[in-house]
matplotlib code that plots the C-alpha trace (Angstrom):
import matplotlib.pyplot as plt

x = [52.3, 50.6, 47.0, 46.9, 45.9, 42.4, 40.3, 42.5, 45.6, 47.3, 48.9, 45.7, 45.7, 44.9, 47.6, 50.0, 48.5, 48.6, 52.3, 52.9, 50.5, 52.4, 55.9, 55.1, 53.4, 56.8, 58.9, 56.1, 56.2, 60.0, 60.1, 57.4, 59.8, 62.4, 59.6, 57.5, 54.8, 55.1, 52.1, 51.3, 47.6, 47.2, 44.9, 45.7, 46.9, 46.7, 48.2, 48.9, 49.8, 51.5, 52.2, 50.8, 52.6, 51.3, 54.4, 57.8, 58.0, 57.9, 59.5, 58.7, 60.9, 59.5, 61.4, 60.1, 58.7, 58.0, 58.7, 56.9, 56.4, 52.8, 52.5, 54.4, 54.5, 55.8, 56.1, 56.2, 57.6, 56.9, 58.9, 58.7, 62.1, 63.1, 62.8, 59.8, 58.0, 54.6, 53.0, 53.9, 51.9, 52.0, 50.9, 50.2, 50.5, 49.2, 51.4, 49.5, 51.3]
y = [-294.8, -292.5, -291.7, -294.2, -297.1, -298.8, -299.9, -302.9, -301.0, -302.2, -299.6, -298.9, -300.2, -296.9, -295.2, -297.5, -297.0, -293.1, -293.6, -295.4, -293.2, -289.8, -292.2, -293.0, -289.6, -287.9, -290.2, -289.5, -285.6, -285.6, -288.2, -286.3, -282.5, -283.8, -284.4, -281.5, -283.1, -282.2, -283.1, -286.5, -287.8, -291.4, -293.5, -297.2, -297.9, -301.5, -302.9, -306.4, -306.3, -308.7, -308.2, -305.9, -303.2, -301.8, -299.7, -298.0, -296.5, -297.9, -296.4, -296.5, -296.8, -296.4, -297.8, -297.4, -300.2, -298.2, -294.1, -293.8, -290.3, -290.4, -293.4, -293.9, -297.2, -297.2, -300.2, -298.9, -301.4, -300.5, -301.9, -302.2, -301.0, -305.3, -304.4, -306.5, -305.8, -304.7, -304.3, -303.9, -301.5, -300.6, -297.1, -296.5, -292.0, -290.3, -287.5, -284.0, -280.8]
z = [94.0, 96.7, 95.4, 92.4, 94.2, 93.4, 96.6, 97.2, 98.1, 94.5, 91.9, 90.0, 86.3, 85.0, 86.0, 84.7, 81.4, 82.3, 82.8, 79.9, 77.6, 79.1, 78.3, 74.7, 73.6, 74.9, 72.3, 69.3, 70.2, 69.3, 66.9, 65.0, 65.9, 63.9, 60.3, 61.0, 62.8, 66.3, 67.6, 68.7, 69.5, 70.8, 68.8, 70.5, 74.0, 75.3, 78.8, 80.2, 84.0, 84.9, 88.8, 91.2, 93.4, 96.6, 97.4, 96.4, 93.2, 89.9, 86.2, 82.5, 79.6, 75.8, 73.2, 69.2, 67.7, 64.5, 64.0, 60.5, 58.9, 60.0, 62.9, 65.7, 68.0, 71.1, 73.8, 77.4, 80.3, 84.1, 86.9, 90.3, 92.7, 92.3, 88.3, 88.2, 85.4, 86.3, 83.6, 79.5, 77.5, 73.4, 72.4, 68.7, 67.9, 64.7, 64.0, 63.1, 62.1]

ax = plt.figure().add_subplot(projection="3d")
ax.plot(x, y, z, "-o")
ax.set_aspect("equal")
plt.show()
């Protein structure tokens, strides 16, 4: 979490949504590999934290909500080392060739 900390010393919001837009755009990119579209661009993120971190590290997992031939949908979780989740974020990818 070293230099993603807003001025109150808590995991900065933006950086979780970083996380979980770098997350979901990785699932959408190979999604979109395997149908000819390998090129993912984000067209909706939204984020609800739900608990803050000052320390330690925390990880992502994306799991497909919907892997159309077109749009992809992605929900990203982020937990704390207790796996607390921290926050829950939903990315929405259009998929180019």
């Amino acid at each position: 979490m070293e230099g993603n900390t807003q001025p109150f010393g808590l995991l900065h919001g933006g950086a979780s949504c970083v996380l979980a837009e770098t997350l979901g755009s990785i699932g959408a990119t190979l999604h979109g590999s395997t149908i000819g579209r390998p090129y993912a661009v984000g067209v909706d993120i939204s984020a609800t934290h739900h608990k803050a971190a000052r320390t330690g590290l925390v990880t992502g997992v994306a799991t497909p909500l919907h892997r159309g031939g077109t749009v992809v949908t992605y929900e990203i979780v982020i937990t704390d080392e207790e796996d607390q989740r921290i926050c829950t974020a939903r990315l929405t990818c259009l998929l180019r060739k």
